[in-house]
DRENDO-1510 file (C-alpha; in Angstrom, 1 decimal, always signed):
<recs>
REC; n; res; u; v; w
REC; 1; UNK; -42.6; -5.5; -77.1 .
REC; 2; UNK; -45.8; -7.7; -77.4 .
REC; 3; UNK; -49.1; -5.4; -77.1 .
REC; 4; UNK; -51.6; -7.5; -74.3 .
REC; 5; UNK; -54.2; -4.8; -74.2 .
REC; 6; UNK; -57.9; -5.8; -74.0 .
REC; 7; UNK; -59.8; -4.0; -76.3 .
REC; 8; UNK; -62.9; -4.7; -73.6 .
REC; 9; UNK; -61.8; -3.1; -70.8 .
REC; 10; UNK; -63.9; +0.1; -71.8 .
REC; 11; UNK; -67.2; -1.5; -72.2 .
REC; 12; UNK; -67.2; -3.6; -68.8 .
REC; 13; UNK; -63.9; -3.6; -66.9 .
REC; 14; UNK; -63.3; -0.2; -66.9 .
REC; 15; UNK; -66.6; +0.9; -67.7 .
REC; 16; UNK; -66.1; +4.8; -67.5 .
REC; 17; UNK; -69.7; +5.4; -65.4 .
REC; 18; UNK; -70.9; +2.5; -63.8 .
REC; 19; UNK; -67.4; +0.7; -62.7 .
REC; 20; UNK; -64.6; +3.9; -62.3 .
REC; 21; UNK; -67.5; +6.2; -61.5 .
REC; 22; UNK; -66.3; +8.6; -63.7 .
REC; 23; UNK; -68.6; +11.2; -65.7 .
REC; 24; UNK; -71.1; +10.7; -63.4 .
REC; 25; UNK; -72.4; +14.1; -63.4 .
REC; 26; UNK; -73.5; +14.6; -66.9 .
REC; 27; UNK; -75.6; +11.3; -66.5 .
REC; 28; UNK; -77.0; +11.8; -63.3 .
REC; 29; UNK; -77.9; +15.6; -64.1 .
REC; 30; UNK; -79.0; +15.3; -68.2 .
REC; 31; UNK; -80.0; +11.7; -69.2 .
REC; 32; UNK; -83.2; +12.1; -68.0 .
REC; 33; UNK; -84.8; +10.9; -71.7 .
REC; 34; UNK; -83.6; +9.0; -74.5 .
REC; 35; UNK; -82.8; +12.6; -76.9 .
REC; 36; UNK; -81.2; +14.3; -74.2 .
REC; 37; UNK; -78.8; +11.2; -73.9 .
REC; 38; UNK; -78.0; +11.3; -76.9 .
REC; 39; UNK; -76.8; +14.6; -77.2 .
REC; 40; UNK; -74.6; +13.8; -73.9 .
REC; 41; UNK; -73.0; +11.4; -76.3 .
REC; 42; UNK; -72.7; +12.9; -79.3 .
REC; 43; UNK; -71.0; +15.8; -77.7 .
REC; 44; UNK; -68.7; +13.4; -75.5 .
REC; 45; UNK; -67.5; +11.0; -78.5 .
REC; 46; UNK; -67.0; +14.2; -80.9 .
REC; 47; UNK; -64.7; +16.2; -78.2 .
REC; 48; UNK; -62.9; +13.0; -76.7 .
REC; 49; UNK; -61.7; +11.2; -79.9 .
REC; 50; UNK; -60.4; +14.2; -81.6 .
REC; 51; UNK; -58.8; +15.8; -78.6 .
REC; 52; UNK; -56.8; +12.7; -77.7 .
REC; 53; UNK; -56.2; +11.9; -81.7 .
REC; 54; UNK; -54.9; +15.6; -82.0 .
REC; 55; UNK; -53.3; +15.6; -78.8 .
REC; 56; UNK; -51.3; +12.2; -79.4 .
REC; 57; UNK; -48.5; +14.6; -81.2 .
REC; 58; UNK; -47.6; +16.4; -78.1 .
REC; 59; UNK; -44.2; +15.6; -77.6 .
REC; 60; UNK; -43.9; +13.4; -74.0 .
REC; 61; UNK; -40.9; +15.3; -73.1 .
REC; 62; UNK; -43.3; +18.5; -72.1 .
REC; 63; UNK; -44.0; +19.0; -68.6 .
REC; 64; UNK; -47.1; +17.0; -67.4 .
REC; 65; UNK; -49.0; +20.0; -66.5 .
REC; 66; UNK; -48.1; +21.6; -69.6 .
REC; 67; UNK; -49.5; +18.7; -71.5 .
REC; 68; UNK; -52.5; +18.3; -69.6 .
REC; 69; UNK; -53.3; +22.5; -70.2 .
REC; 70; UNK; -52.7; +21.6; -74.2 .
REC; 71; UNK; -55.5; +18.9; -73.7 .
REC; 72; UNK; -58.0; +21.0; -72.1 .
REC; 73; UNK; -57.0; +23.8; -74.6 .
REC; 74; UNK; -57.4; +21.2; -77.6 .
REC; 75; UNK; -60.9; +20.0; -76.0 .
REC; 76; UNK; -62.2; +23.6; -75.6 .
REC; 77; UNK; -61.6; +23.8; -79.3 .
REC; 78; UNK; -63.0; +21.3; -80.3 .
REC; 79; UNK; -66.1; +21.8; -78.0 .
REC; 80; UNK; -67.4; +24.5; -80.5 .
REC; 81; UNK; -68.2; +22.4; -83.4 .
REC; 82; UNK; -69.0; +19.8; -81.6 .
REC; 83; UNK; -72.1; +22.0; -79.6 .
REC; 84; UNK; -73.3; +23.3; -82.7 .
REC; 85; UNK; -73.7; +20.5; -84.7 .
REC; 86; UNK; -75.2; +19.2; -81.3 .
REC; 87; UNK; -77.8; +22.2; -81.8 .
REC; 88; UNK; -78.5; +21.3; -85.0 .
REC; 89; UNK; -78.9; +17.6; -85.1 .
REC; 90; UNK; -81.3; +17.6; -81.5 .
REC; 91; UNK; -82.6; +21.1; -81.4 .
REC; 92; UNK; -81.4; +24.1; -79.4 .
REC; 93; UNK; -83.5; +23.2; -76.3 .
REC; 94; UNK; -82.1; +20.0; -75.8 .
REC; 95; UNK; -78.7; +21.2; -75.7 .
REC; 96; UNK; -79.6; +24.2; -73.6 .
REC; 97; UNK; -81.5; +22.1; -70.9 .
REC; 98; UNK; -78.0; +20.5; -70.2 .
REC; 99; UNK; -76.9; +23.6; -68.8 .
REC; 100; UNK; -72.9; +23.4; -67.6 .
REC; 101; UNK; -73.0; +19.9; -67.9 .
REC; 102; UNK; -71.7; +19.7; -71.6 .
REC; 103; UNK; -68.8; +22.3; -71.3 .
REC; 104; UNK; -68.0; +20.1; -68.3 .
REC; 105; UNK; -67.1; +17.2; -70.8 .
REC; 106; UNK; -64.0; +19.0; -71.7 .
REC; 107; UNK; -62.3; +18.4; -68.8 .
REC; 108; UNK; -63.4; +14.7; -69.1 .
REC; 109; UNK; -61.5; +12.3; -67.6 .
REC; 110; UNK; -60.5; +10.4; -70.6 .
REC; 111; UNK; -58.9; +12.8; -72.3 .
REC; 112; UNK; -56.8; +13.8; -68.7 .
REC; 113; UNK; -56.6; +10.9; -66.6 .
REC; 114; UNK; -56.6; +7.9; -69.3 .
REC; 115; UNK; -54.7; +9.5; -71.8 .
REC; 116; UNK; -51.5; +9.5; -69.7 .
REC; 117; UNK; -51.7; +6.0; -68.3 .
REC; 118; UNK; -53.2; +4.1; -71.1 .
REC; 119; UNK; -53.8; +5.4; -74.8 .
REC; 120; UNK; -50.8; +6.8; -74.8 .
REC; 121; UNK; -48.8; +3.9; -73.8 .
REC; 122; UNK; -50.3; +2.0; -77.1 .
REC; 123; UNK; -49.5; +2.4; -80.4 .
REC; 124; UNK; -51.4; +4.6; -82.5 .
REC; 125; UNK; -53.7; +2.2; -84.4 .
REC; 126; UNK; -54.6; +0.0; -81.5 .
REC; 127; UNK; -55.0; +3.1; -79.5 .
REC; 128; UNK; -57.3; +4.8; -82.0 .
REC; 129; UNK; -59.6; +1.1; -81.4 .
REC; 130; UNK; -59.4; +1.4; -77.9 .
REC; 131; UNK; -60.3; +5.0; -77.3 .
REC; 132; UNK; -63.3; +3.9; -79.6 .
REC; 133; UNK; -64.4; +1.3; -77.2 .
REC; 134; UNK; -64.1; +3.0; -74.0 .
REC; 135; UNK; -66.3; +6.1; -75.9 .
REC; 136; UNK; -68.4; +3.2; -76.7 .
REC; 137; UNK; -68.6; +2.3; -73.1 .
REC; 138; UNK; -70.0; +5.5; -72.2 .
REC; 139; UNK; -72.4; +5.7; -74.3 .
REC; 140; UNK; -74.0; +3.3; -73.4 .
REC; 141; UNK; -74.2; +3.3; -70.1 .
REC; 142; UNK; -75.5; +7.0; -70.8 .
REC; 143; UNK; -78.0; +5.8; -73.6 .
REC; 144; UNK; -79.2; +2.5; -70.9 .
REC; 145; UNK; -79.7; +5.6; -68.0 .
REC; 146; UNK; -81.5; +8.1; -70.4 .
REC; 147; UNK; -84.3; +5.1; -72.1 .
REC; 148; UNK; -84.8; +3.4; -68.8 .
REC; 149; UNK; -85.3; +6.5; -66.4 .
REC; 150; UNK; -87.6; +7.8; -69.2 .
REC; 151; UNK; -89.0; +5.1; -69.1 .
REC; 152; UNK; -89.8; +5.0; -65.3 .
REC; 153; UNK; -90.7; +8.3; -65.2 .
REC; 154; UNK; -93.1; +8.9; -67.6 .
REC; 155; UNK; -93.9; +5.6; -69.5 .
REC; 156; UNK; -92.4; +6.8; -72.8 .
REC; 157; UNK; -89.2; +6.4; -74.7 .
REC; 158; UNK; -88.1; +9.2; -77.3 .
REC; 159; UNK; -91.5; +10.4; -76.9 .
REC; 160; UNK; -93.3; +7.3; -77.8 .
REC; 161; UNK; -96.2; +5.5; -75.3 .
REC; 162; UNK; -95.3; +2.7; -74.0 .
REC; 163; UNK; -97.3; +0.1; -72.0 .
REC; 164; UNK; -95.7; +0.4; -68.1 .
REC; 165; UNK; -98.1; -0.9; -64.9 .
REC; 166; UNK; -96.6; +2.3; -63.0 .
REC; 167; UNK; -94.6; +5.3; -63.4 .
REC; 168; UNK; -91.9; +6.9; -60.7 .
REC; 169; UNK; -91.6; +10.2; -61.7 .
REC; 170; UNK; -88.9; +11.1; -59.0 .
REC; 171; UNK; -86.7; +9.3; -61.4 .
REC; 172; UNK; -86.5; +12.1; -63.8 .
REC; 173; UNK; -85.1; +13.8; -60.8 .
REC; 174; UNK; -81.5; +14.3; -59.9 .
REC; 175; UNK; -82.3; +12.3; -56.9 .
REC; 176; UNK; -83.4; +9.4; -59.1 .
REC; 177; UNK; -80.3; +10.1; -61.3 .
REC; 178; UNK; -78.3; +9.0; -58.2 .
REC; 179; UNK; -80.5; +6.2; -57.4 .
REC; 180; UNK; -80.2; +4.6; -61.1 .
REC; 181; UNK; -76.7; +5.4; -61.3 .
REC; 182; UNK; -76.0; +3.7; -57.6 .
REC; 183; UNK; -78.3; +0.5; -58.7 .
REC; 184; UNK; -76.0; +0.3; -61.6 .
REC; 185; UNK; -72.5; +0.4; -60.6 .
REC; 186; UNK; -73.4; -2.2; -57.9 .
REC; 187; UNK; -74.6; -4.6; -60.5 .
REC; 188; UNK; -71.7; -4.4; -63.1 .
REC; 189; UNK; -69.8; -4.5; -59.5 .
REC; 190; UNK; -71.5; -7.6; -58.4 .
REC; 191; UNK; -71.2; -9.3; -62.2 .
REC; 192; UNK; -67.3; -8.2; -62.1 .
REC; 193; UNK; -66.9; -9.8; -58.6 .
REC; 194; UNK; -68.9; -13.1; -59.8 .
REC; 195; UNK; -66.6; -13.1; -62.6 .
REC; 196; UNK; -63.5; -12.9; -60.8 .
REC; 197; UNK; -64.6; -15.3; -58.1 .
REC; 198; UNK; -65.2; -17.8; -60.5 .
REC; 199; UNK; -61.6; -17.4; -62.4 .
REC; 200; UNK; -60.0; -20.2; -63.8 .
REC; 201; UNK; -56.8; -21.5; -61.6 .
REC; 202; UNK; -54.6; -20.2; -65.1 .
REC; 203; UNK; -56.1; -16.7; -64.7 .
REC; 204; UNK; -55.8; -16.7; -61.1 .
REC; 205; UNK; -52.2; -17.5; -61.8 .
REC; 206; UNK; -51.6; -14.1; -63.7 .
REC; 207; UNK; -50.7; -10.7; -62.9 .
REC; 208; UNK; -53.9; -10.4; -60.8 .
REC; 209; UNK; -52.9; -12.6; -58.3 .
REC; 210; UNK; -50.3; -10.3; -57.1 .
REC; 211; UNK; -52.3; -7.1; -57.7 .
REC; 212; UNK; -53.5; -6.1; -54.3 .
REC; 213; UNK; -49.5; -7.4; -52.7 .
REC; 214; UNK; -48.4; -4.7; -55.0 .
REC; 215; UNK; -51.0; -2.4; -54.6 .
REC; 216; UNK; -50.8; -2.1; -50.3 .
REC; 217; UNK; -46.4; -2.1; -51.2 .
REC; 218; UNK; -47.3; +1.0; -53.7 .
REC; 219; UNK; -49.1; +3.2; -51.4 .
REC; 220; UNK; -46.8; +2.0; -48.2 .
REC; 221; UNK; -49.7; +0.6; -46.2 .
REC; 222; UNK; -47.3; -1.7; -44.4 .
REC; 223; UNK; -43.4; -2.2; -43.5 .
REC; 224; UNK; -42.7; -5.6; -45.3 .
REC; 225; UNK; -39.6; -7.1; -45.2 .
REC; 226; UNK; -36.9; -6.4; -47.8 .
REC; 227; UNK; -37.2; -10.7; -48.7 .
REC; 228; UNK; -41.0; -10.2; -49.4 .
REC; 229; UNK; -40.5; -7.0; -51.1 .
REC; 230; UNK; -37.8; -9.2; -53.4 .
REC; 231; UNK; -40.7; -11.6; -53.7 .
REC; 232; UNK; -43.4; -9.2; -55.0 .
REC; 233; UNK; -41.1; -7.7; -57.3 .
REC; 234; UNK; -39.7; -10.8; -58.5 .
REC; 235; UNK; -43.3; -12.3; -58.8 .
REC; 236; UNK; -44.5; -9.3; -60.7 .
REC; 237; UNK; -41.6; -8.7; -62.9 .
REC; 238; UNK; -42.1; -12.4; -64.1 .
REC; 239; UNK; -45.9; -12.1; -64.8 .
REC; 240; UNK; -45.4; -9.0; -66.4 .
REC; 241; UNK; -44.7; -9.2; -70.6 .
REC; 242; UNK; -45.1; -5.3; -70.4 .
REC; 243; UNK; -46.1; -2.3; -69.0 .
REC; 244; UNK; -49.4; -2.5; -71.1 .
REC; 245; UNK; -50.0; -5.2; -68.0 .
REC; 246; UNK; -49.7; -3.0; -65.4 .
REC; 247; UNK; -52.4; -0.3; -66.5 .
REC; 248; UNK; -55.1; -3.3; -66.1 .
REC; 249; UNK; -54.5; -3.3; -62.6 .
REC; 250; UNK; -57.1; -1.3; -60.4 .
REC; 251; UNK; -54.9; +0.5; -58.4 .
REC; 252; UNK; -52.6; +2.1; -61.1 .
REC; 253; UNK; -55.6; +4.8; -61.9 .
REC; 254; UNK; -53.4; +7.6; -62.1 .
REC; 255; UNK; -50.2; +9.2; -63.0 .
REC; 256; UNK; -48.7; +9.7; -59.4 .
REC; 257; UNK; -49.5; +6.1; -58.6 .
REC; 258; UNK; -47.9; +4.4; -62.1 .
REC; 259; UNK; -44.6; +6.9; -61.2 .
REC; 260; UNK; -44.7; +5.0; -57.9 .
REC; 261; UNK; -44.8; +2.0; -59.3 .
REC; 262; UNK; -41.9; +3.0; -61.2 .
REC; 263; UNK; -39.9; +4.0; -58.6 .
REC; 264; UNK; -41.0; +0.5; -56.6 .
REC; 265; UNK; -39.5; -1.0; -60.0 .
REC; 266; UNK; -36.2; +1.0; -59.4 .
REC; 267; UNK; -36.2; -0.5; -55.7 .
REC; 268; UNK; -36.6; -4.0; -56.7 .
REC; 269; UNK; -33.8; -4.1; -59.1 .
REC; 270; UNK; -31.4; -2.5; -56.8 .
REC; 271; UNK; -32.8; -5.1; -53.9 .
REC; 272; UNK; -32.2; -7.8; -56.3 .
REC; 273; UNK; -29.1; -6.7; -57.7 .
REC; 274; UNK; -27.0; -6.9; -54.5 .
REC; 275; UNK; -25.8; -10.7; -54.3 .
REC; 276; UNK; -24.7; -10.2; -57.9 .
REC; 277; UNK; -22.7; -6.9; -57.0 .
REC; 278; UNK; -20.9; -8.4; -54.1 .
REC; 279; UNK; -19.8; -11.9; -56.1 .
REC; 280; UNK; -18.5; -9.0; -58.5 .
REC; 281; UNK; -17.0; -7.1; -55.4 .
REC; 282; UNK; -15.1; -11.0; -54.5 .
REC; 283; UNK; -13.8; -11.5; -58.0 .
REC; 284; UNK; -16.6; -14.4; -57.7 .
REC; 285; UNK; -18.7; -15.6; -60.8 .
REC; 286; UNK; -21.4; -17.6; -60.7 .
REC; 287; UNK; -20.3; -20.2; -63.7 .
REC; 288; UNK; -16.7; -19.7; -62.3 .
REC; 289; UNK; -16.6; -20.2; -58.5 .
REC; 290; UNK; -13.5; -18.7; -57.2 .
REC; 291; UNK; -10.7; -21.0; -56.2 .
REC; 292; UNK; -10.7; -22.0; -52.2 .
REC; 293; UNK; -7.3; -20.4; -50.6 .
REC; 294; UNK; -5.3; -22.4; -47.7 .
REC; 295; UNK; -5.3; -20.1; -45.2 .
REC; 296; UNK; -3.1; -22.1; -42.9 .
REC; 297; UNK; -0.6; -22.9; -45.1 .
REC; 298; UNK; +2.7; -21.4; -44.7 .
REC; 299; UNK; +5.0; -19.6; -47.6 .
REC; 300; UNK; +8.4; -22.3; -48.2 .
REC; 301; UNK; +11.5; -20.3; -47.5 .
REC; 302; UNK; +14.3; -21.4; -48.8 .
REC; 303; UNK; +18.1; -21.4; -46.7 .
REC; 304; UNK; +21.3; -20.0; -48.0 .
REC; 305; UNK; +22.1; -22.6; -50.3 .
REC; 306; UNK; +18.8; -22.3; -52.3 .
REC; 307; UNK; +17.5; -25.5; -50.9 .
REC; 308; UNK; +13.9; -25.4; -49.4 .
REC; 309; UNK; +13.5; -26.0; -45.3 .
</recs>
């Protein structure tokens, strides 16, 4: 099966702060200067990549909730290394101003949420690159949050003076970590939308076009028709190279909506596959059409002397 992941989805598309709005609360609460981000990061990159590394040889055929229990165990494990090399790289005040905000980053999204409907999907080397990306994606959205609210709020960055006309020092606040955050997401919003808008007619004619058709039919916000359920499916099934596709899509974001999707899947074949079971029910083929049968005609009967009346 031909691999059609983008490798960039983590650093824009799917940006894991400013466009899923995920991990919000360890950048809102502790990337108030340029070291305290970076101890966010190191601490997130560390636990993340070697939890879903590890974790990649638990077999699939475990419960789900089993598996996800093994992550966060996996995570907790490696949270300890991960915090005192944090300690000893940025000092032990950094890490302790963070309060619960690091051991939060165990149960990070990424390693529960993205694991299941993404990495895991990929093979391993192309997976190992795109967990990379997406860690890249946080960080620097974390790193951008920690310099530039430092920056508004005192007139430094990593402690040194710079030049500003003004300072706001509410945005060293939690309250300005909301603000910055919310100013953020709307402008990679508002790029993502300009982007879109401005699609090519060939992109417009991909599996995007049918995304929000297939997303309402998903979560059953409308009775359609069986015909223009045929037509999604069809439509979908024929843009579709592999389920690698799929996971692009906004509206698969989680487990219980991609096992929905499969079960849509299910539907649409067995929609789809009725003509063809009742030409099989007729004897009928479609290369052999079935020979027509006079109806009217009536059997020859022959009299006593074998001659036919």
């Amino acid at each position: 099966m031909e691999n059609r992941i983008n490798l960039g989805d983590g650093l824009f598309k799917q940006n894991m702060v400013f466009m899923s709005g995920l991990l919000t609360a360890p950048v809102i609460a502790c990337t108030t200067t340029l070291q305290k981000s970076l101890a966010v990061c190191f601490v997130f990159s560390v636990i993340s990549l070697l939890t879903i590394l590890v974790c990649r040889s638990i077999p699939r055929t475990i419960v789900y909730t089993v598996r996800v229990t093994l992550y966060t165990v996996a995570a907790s494990v490696f949270y300890i290394p991960a915090i005192l090399l944090a300690e000893a790289v940025f000092g032990e005040s950094i890490i302790s101003a963070a309060g619960i905000y690091l051991p939060v980053l165990i149960t990070n999204s990424l390693i529960l949420s993205k694991t299941e409907t993404r990495f895991y999907l990929e093979p391993v080397s192309l997976m190992a690159a795109d967990v990379i990306i997406f860690i890249i994606g946080f960080d620097i959205s974390c790193i951008a949050t920690g310099v530039l609210r430092e920056l508004m709020a005192s007139g430094t960055i990593g402690g040194a003076e710079i030049s500003v006309p003004f300072t706001i020092p509410a945005m060293e606040t939690t309250f300005g970590g909301f603000l910055f955050v919310g100013i953020g997401a709307g402008l990679f919003r508002a790029v993502y939308n300009y982007r879109k808008a401005h699609a090519s007619e060939t992109e417009k004619d991909s599996l995007a076009e049918y995304a929000e058709d297939m997303g309402e039919f998903l979560v059953g916000r409308h009775n359609r028709p069986e015909k223009e359920k045929i037509r999604i499916y069809k439509a979908t099934a024929k843009k579709t190279k592999n389920v690698n596709e799929l996971l692009d899509m906004e509206f698969l974001s989680n487990r219980d909506v991609l096992e929905a999707f499969e079960a849509i899947i299910a539907e649409g074949q067995e929609m789809t596959a009725k003509p063809g079971e009742e030409a099989a029910e007729t004897g009928e083929s479609a290369g052999e059409p079935a020979e027509p049968v006079n109806e009217e005609a009536e059997p020859e009967e022959k009299n006593d002397d074998g001659n036919i009346s």
